[in-house]
N, C-alpha and C positions, 0 to 999 in steps of 0.2 A: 090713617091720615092724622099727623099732629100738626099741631097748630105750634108757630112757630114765637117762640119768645114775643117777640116787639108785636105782634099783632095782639097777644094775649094779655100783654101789657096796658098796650091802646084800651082794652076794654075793660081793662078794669078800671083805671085812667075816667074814663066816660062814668063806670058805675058810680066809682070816687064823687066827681063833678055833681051826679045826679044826687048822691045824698046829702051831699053840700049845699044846693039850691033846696032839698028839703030844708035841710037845717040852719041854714043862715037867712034864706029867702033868696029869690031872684032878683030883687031888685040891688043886694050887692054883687051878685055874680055877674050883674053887665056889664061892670068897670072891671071886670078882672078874668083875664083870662087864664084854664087851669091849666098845666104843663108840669110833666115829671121834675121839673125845677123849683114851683110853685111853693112856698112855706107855709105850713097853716098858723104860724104866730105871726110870721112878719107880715108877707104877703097876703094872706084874709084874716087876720088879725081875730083867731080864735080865742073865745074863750073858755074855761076849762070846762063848762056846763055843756055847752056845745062840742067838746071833746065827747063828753058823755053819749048826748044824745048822737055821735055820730058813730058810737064805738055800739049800740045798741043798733044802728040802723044797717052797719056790716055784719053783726050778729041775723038780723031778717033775711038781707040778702043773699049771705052766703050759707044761710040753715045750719049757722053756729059752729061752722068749720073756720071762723076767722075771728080768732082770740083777740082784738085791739088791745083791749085791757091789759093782758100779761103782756103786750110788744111794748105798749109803755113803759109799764113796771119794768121792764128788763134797761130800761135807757136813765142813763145819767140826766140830770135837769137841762142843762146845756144842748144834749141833742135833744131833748123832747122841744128845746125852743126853735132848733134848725131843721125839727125832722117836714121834709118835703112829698108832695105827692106820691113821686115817685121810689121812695123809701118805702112809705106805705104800698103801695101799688106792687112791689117787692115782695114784702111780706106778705099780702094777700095770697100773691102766684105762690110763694114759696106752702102756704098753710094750705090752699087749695091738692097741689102736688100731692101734701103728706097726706091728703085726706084718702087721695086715690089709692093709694098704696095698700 
């Protein structure tokens, strides 16, 4: 039985969400809500430190099968300002995949 793209999306989506209220705190996550649209510059106006800590806290989750680091480094400055939830949320499924393999 596989699970079908947009559901597996959703949960990562939710993981995403949940390491964000780690790392930014809940009390900005109430005014905003996360969605595959979502920008972490514009939209929760991240900062690079909390890039960090959020690119460590996918490394716990996913037992170091979800490189953040190198998906940045691979992105021109301009998309790292545009890159959205669901880009990441993207690449998660995508490095998940390879991991199966």
């Amino acid at each position: 039985m596989s699970i079908s793209p947009s559901v597996e999306l959703e949960g990562i989506v939710e993981d995403i969400t949940a390491i964000l209220v780690e790392v930014i705190g809940d009390e900005f996550m109430l005014d905003v809500e996360v969605t595959m649209e979502t920008t972490f510059s514009h939209d929760l106006e991240l900062e690079s430190i909390e890039f960090v800590a959020m690119a460590e806290k996918l490394q716990e989750r996913y037992a170091g099968r979800v490189d953040f680091t190198a998906f940045l480094a691979g992105l021109e400055i301009d998309e790292i300002l545009a890159l959205s939830v669901g880009q990441l949320a993207g690449h998660v499924a995508r490095s998940l995949r390879l991991g199966q393999a």
